[in-house]
C-alpha positions in Angstrom: 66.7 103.8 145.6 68.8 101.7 143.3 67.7 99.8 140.8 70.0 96.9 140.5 69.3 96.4 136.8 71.9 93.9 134.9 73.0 94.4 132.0 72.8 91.4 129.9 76.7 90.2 128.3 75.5 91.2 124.7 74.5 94.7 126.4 77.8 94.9 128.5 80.0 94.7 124.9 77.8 97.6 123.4 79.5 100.4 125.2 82.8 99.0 125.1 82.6 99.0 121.3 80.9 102.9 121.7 84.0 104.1 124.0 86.5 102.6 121.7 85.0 105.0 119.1 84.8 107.9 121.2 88.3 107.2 123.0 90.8 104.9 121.3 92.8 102.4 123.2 96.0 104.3 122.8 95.1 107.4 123.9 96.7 109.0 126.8 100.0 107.0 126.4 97.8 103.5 126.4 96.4 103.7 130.5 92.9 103.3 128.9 93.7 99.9 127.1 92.8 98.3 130.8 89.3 99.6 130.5 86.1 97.3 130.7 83.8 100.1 129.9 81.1 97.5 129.6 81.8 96.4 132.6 81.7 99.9 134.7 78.9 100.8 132.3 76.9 98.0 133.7 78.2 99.1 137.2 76.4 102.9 137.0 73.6 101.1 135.4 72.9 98.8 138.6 73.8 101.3 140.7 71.8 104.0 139.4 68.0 104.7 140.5 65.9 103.2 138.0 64.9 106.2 136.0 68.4 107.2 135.2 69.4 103.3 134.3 66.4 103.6 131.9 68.4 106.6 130.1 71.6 104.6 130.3 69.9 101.6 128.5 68.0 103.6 126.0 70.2 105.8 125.2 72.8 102.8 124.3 70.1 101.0 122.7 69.2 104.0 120.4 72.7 104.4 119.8 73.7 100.6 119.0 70.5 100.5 116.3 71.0 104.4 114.8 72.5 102.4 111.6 69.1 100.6 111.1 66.9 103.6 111.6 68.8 106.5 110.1 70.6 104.6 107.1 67.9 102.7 106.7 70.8 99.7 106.8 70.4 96.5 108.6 73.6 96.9 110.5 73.9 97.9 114.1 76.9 100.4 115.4 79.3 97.6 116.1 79.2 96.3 112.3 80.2 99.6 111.2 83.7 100.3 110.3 85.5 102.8 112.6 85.2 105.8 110.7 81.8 105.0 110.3 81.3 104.3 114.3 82.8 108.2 114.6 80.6 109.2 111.9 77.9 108.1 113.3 78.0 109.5 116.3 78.7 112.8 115.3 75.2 112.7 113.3 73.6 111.6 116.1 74.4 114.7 118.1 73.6 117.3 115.5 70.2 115.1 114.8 67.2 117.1 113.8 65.3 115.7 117.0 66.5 116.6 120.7 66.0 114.1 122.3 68.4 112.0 119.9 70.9 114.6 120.4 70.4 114.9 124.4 70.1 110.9 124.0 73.5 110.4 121.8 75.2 113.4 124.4 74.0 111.4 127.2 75.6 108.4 126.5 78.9 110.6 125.3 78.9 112.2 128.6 78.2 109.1 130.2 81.1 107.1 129.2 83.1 109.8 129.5 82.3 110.3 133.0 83.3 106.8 133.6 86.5 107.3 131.8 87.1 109.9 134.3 86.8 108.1 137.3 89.8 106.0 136.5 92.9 106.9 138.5 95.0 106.0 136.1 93.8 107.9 133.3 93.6 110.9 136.0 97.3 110.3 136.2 97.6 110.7 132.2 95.5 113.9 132.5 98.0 114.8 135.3 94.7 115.9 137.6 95.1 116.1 141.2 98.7 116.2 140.6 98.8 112.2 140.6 102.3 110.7 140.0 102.3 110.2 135.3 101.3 106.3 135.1 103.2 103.8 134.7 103.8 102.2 131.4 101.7 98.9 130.3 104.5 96.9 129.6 106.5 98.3 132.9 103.9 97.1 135.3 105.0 95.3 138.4 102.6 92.2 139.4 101.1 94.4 142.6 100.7 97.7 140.1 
């Protein structure tokens, strides 16, 4: 069963700010600048049965405060800079704790996955031998 939880619009920006650390805008020739990650991460999380969009929320909760707990700073992850963002989450998934690590791969794998289920970026990838994207600023108004 689903369990239709909403992500509230603070909570919808968190793994937008995440992805754009793990995957910059301009990778794959720009077709990921069109992205609301926040938005399909909130998606999976109302779709999801309720014990997996506990994981989804936790895990980007855990994530979002790592600066407070493990530097000891009162910052979240979106006031770091971006090397610090990548930084970050790089200690988080060599953390001492597992479930840190499994909580920091989770969300990794998670955004990923969502990454992955864009057609566009597909085309980038060249999977399923999709036609190569077309460029942003070549779009046509029904593309």
């Amino acid at each position: 069963a689903r369990c239709g939880l909403t992500l509230a619009a603070c909570e919808r920006r968190r793994p937008a700010t995440i992805a754009r650390a793990l995957v910059p805008a301009g990778a794959l020739g720009g077709t990921l600048a069109g992205i609301d990650f926040g938005q399909r991460y909130a998606d999976e999380c109302a779709r999801s049965p309720w014990y997996a969009a506990l994981l989804f929320r936790a895990s980007l909760w855990l994530t979002w405060l790592a600066p407070c707990w493990l530097f000891e700073r009162p910052r979240t992850f979106g006031g770091l800079d971006a090397a610090a963002q990548v930084a970050l989450l790089e200690r988080l998934l060599k953390h001492d704790r597992y479930l840190v690590r499994m909580a920091g791969m989770f969300l990794k794998l998670a955004i990923c996955t969502l990454l992955l289920g864009d057609e566009a970026t597909l085309a980038g990838l060249g999977a399923y031998r999709l036609p190569p994207p077309v460029a942003l600023g070549k779009r046509s108004a029904s593309s």
